[in-house]
C-alpha positions as CSV (number, residue, x, y, z in Angstrom):
1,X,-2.9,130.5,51.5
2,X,0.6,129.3,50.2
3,X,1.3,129.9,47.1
4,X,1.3,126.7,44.4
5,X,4.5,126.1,43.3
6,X,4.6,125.8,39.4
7,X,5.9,123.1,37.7
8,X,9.6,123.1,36.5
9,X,12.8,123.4,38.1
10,X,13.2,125.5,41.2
11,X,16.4,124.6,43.4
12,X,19.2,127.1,42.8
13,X,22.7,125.9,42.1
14,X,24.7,126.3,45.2
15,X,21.7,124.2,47.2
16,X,22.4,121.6,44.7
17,X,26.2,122.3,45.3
18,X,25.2,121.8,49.3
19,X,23.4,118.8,48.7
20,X,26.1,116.7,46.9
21,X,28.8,118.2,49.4
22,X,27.1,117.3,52.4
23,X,27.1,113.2,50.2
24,X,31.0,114.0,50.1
25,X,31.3,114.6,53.4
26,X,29.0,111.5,54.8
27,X,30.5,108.9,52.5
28,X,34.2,110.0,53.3
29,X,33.4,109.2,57.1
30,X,31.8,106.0,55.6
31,X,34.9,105.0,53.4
32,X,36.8,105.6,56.9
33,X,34.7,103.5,59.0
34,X,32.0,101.2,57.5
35,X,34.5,100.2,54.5
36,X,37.9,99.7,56.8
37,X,36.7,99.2,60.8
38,X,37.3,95.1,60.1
39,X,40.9,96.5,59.1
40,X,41.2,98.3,62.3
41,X,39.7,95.2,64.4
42,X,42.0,93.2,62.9
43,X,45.5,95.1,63.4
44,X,44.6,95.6,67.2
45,X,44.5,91.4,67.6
46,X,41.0,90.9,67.3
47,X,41.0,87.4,65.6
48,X,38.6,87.3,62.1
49,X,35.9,85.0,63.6
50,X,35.2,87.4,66.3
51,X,35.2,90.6,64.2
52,X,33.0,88.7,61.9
53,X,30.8,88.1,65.0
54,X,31.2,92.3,66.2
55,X,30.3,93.2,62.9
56,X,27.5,90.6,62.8
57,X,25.8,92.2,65.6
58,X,26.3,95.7,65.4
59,X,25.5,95.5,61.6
60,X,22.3,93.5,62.4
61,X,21.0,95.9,65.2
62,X,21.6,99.2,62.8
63,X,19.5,97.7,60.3
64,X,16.6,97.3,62.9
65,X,16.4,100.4,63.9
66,X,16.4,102.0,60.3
67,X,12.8,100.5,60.1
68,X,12.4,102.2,63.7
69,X,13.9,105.7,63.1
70,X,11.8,106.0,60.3
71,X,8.8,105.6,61.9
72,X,10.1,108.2,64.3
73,X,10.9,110.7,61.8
74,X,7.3,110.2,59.8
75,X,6.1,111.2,63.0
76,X,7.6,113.6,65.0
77,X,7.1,117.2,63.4
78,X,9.5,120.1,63.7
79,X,7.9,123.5,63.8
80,X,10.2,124.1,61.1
81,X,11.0,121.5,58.2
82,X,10.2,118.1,58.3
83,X,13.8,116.5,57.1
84,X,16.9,119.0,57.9
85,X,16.2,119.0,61.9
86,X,17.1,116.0,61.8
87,X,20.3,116.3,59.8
88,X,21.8,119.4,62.3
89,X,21.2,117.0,65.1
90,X,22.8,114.1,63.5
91,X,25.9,116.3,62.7
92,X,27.8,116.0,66.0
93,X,27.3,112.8,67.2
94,X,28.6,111.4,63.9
95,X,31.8,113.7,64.4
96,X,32.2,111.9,68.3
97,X,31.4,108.9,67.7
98,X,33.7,108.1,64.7
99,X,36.8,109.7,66.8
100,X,35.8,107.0,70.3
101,X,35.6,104.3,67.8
102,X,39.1,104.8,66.5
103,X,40.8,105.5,69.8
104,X,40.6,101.5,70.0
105,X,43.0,100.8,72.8
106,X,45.8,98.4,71.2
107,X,47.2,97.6,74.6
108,X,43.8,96.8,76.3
109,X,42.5,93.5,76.7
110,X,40.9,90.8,74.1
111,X,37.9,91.8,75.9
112,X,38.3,95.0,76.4
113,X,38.9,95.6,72.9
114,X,35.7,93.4,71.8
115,X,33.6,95.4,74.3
116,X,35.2,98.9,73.0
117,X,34.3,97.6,69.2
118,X,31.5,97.0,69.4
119,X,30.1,100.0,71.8
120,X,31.8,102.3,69.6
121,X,30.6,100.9,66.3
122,X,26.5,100.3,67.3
123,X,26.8,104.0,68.8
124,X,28.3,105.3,65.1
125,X,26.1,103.5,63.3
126,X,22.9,104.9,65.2
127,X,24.3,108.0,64.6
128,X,24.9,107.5,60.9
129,X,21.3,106.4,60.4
130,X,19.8,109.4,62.1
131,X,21.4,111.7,58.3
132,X,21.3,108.4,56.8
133,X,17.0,107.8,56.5
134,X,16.4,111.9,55.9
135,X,19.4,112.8,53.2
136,X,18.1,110.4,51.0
137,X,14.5,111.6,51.4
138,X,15.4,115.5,51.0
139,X,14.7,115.9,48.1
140,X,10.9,115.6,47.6
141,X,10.7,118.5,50.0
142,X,13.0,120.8,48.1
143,X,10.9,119.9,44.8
144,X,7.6,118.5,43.8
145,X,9.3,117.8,40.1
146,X,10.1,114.2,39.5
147,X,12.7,114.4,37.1
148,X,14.1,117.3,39.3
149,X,14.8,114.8,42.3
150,X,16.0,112.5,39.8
151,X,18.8,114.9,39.0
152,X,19.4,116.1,42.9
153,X,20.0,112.9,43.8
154,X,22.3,111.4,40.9
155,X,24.4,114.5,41.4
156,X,24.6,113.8,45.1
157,X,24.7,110.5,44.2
158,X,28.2,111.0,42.0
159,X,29.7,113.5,44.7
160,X,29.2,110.6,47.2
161,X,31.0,107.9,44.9
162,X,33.6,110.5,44.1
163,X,33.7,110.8,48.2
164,X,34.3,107.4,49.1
165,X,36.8,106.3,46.4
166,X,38.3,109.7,47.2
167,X,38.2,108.2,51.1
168,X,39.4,104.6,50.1
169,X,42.8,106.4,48.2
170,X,43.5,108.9,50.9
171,X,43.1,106.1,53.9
172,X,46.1,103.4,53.2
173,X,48.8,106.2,52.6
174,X,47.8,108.1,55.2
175,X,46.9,104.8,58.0
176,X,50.2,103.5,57.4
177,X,52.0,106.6,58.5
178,X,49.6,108.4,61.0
179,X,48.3,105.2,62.2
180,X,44.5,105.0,62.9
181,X,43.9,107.8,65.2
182,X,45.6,110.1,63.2
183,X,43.7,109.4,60.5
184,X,40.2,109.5,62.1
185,X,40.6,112.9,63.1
186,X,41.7,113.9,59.6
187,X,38.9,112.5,58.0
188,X,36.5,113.8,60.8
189,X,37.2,117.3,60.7
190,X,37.1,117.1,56.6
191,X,33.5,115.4,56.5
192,X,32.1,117.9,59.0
193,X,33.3,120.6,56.9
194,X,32.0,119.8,53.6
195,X,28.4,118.3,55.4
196,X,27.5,121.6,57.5
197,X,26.9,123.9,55.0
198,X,24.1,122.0,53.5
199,X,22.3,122.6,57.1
200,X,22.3,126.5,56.1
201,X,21.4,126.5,52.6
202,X,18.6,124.3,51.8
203,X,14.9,125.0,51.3
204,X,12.4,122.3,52.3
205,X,9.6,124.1,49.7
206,X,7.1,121.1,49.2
207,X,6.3,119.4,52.9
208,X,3.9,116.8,52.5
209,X,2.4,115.6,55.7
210,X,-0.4,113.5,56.6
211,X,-3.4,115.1,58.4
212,X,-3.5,112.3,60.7
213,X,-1.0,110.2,62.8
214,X,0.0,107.1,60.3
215,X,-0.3,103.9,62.5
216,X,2.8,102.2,63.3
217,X,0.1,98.9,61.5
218,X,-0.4,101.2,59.1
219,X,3.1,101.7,57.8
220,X,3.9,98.1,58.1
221,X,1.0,97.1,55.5
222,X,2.7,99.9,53.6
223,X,5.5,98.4,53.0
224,X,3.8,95.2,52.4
225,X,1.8,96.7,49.6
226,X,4.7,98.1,47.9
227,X,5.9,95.6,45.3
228,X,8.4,97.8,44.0
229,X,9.7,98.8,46.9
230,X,10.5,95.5,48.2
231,X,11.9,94.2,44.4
232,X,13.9,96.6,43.5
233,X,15.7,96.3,47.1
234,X,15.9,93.1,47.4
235,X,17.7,92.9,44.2
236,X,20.1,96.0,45.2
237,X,20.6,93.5,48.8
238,X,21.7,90.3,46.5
239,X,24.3,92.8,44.6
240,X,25.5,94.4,48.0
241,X,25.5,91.4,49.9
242,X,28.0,89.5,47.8
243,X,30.1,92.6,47.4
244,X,32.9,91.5,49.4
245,X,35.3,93.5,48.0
246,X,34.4,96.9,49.5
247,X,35.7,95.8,52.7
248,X,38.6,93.3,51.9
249,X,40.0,96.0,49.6
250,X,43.2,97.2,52.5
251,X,43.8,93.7,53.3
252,X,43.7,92.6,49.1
253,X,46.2,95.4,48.5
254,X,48.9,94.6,51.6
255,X,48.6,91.0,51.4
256,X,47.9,89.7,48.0
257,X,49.8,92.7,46.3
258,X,52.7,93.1,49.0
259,X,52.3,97.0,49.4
260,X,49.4,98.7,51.4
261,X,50.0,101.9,48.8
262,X,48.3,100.1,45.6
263,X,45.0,99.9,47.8
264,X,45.2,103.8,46.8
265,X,46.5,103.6,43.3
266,X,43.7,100.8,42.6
267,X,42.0,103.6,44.6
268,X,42.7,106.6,41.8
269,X,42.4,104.3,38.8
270,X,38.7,103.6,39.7
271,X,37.9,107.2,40.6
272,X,39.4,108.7,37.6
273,X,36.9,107.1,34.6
274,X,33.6,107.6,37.3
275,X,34.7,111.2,37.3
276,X,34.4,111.1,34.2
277,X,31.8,108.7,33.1
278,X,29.7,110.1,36.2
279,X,29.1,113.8,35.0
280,X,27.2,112.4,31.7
281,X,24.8,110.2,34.0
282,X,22.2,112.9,35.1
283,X,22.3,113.8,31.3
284,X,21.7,110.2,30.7
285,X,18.8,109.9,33.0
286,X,17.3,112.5,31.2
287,X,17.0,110.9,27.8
288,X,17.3,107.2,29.2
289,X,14.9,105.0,32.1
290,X,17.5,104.8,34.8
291,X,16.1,101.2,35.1
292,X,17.5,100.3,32.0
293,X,21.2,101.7,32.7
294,X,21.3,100.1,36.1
295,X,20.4,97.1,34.3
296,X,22.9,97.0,31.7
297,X,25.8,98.3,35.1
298,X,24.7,94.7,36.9
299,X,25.3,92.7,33.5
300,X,28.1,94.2,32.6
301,X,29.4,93.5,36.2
302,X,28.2,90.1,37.1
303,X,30.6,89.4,33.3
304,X,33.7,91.3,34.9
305,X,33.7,89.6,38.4
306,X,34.2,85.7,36.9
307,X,36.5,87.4,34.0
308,X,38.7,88.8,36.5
309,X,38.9,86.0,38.9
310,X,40.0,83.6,36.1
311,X,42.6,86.0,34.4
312,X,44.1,86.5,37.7
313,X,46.4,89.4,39.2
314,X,49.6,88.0,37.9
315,X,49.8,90.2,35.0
316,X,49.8,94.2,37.1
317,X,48.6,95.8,33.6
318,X,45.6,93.7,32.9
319,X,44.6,92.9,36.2
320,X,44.6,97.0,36.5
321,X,42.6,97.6,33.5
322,X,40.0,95.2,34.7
323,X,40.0,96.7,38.6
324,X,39.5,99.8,36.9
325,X,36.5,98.3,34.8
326,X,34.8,97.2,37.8
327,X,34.7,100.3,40.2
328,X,33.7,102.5,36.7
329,X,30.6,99.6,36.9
330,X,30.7,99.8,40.6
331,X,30.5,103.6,40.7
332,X,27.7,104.2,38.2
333,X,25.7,101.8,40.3
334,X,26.2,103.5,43.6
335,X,25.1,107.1,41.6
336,X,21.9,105.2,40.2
337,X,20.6,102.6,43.1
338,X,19.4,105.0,45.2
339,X,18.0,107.2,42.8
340,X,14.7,104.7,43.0
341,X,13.1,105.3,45.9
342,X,11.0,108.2,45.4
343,X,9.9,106.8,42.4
344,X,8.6,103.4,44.8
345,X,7.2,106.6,47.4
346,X,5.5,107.5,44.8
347,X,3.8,104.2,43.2
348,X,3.3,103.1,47.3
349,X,1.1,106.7,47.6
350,X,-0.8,105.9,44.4
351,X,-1.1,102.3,45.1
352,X,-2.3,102.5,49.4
353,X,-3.4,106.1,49.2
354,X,-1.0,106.8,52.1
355,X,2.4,109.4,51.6
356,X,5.5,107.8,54.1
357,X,8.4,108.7,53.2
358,X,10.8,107.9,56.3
359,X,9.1,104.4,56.2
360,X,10.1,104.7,52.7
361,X,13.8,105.6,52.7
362,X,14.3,103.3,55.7
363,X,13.3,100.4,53.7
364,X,16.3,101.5,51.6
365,X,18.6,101.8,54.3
366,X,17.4,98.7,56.4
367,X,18.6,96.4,53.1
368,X,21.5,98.2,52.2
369,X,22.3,97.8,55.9
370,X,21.6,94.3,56.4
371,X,23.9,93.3,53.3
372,X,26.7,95.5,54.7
373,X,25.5,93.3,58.1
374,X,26.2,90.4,56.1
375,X,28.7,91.2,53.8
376,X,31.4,92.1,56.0
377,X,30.8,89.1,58.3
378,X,30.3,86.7,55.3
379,X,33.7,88.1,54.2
380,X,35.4,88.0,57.8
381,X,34.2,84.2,57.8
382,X,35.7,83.2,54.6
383,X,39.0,84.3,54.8
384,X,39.2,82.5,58.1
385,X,38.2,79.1,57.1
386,X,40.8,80.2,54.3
387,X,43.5,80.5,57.0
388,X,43.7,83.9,57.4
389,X,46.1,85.3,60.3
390,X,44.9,88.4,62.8
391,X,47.5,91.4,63.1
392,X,49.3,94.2,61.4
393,X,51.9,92.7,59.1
394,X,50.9,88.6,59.7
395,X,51.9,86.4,56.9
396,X,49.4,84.8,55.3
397,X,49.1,81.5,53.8
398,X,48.5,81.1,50.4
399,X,44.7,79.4,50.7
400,X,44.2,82.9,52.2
401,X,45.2,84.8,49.5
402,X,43.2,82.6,47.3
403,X,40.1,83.3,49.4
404,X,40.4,87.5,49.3
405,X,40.7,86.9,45.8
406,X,37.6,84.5,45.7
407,X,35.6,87.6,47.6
408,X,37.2,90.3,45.4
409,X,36.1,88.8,42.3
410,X,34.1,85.6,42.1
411,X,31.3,86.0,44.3
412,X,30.4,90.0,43.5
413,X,29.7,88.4,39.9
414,X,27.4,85.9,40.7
415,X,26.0,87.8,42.9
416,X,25.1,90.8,40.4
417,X,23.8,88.1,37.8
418,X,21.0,86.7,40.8
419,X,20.6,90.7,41.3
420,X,19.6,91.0,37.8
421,X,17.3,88.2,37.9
422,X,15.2,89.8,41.0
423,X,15.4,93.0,38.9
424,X,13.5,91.7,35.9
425,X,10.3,92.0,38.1
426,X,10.8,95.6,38.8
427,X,7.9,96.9,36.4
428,X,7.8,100.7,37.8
429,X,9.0,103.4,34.7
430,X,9.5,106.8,35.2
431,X,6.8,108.2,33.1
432,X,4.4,106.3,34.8
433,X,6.1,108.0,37.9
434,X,5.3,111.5,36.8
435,X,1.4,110.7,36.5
436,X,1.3,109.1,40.1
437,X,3.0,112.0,41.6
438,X,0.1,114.2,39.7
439,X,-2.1,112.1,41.0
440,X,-0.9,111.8,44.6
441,X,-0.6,115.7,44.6
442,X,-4.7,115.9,43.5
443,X,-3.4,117.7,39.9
444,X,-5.7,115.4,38.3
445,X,-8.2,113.1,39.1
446,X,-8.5,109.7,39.9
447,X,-9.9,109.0,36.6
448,X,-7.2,110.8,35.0
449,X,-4.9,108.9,36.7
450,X,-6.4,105.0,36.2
451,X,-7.1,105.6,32.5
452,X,-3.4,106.5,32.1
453,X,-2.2,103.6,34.6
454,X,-4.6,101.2,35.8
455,X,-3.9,98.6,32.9
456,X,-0.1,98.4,34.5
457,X,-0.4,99.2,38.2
458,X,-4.0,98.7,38.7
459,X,-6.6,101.1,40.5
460,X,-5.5,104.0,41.8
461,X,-6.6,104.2,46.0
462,X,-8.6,107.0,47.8
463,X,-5.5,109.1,48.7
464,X,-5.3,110.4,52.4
465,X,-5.5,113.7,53.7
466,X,-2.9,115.4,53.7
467,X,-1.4,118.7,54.3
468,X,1.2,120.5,51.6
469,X,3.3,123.1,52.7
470,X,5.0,125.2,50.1
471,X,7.5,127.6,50.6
């Protein structure tokens, strides 16, 4: 009989280390290609309308089959771990797939180059999602302790901001002198370094399963029945959505600012105070609901973006000050916003009596998807009715510029004010958590658990069988 695993903290330091490298690694291939592939679309002559339609599509389709890979993962079983198999096969294609993407013919065709776009970028983005649904998920098999994930994840959480703003300095300097290609391989070889040793090191100690086959009906009424689940992400999807910024940050650098280099010095000004700022956060969580910090992040933001848009960027010092403002807001959300689904895997097992956590995470990833889906169309489509020019080096009209600096500023504010307002129906606390993960793990009764919680969350349900696995 396995042995029970007590209470407390349990994963060792250089699994931790592992865990928030192998977020370093992923989001630095992100920063390359999910944050800049309009950039690369457009410098090969593909006009912004039809980019906005290529990443329309693609984007679309990848947050389909989040829904559908997590189904997959809840039910295929490994003879060995339930959540790493899936990263070590993930690994290579990622690695492939990014470096077909950006060997983008320039000289080909207009439809050979749409064709080439759009292949490559559905097949990296299936590939993505296949780390994408399990990293996130990870840690409720490494630990059973709530507060533990909590931590896990906000330190991967920081390593993967730190990778991406990392990603979005080194990219301009190093695009405008090795050109594209160059630059994919670069940042292929260094995200396969720092994600592979995670695939060695860590311990998936607390496998929950469920005795029998969760229907794919099942799962679907699942989701339906988790409140939470569905608030807290639709609220993260009306941030994200109108977060324009993220991928008009190259083009806001070389046209609005004349020089393709600030992109990177914006890049290290922002990077510098989450660095900073972004140690103290799982100490923060700690002593403080993470609810109420995220909260506070969108407020604070939503106040920045229609500051910044009326001061302008005529003034380099102030308009620098403010830019680096916004990604210390930025940043601290991205460590936080993902930090809340196990708490919803949680409430959703108390709540339908059933434990799936690839349904779970995929919800996560389907609406962060489907903004990025919209987002970087939604952008695409602005700057063009704006008048903005396809190809490396085209002037640009002034009602463009005027438009990137609409998407930069203006619209990521409103949009985290109506993100805020979703968010004030988000109900779920983290001490509340801890007794519905008792609960769900039969540590005490249902009893137990309805006399602490019923009176917020109502009855607990008959939970499923399942099977624990403990390392």
């Amino acid at each position: 009989m396995a042995k029970k695993l007590r209470e407390g903290y349990k994963v060792g330091g250089w699994e931790k280390n592992t865990y928030a490298m192998y977020f370093f690694g992923q989001n630095i291939i992100y920063a390359l290609v999910a944050l800049n592939v309009q950039s690369l679309f457009s410098d090969v002559g593909i006009t912004a309308a039809s980019v906005a339609a290529i990443l329309f599509v693609t984007k679309l389709w990848d947050a389909i089959n989040d829904p559908i890979i997590g189904v997959v993962i809840d039910k295929i079983r490994f003879k060995k771990g339930r959540f790493l198999p899936w990263l070590r096969i993930s690994l290579p294609f990622i690695a492939a797939t990014s470096l077909f993407l950006f060997a983008l013919p320039n000289g080909a065709s207009l439809g050979v180059k749409i064709f080439w776009a759009t292949l490559g970028y559905i097949l990296w983005d299936m590939s993505f999602t296949l780390c994408d649904v399990p990293i996130y998920i990870l840690p409720t098999s490494m630990t059973d302790h709530v507060k533990e994930r909590s931590g896990i994840l906000s330190f991967g959480r920081y390593i993967a901001v730190v990778g991406i703003m990392l990603g979005g300095i080194m990219l301009p300097m190093m695009q405008v002198r090795l050109g594209w290609f160059g630059t994919a391989i670069i940042f292929t070889v260094i995200s396969t370094v720092f994600m592979l040793p995670l695939l060695f090191s860590a311990r998936e100690r607390h496998i929950v399963r469920s005795e029998d086959a969760v229907s794919i009906k099942q799962m679907v009424a699942y989701v339906g029945k988790n409140k939470f689940l569905l608030i807290f992400y639709g609220a993260m999807f009306l941030s994200l959505v109108t977060n324009f910024a993220q991928t008009l940050n190259l083009f806001f650098a070389r046209y609005n600012l004349g020089n393709q280099d600030m992109a990177s010095i914006l890049g290290l000004l922002t990077i510098i105070p989450i660095i900073v700022v972004g140690v103290f956060i799982p100490a923060i969580i700690r002593k403080i609901d993470k609810y109420y910090l995220y909260f506070g992040i969108l407020a604070i933001s939503g106040v920045l973006g229609i500051v910044r848009y009326f001061v302008g960027y005529g003034n380099l010092a102030i308009f620098m000050v403010f830019a680096a403002l916004h990604g210390l807001m930025a940043g601290a959300a991205g460590i936080l916003v993902f930090m809340f689904t196990p708490d919803c895997l949680e409430y959703g097992t108390y709540h339908t009596g059933e434990r799936a956590e690839g349904v779970a995470v995929s919800v996560q990833t389907f609406f962060n998807k489907l903004s990025g889906s919209l987002s970087g169309p939604i952008a695409m489509l602005i700057v063009a009715v704006f008048g903005f020019v396809s190809g490396e080096g085209a002037a640009q009209p002034d009602s463009a510029l005027n438009g990137i600096w609409l998407c930069m500023t203006l619209f990521p504010g409103i949009g985290s004010f109506l993100a805020i307002f979703c968010l004030r129906f988000y109900k779920l606390r983290e001490k509340d958590v801890q007794i519905m993960s008792g609960y769900n793990k039969q540590e005490i009764s249902k009893e137990e658990a309805e006399r602490a919680l019923a009176d917020k969350y109502g009855p607990a349900a008959i939970i499923a069988k399942m099977s624990i696995s403990h390392d």
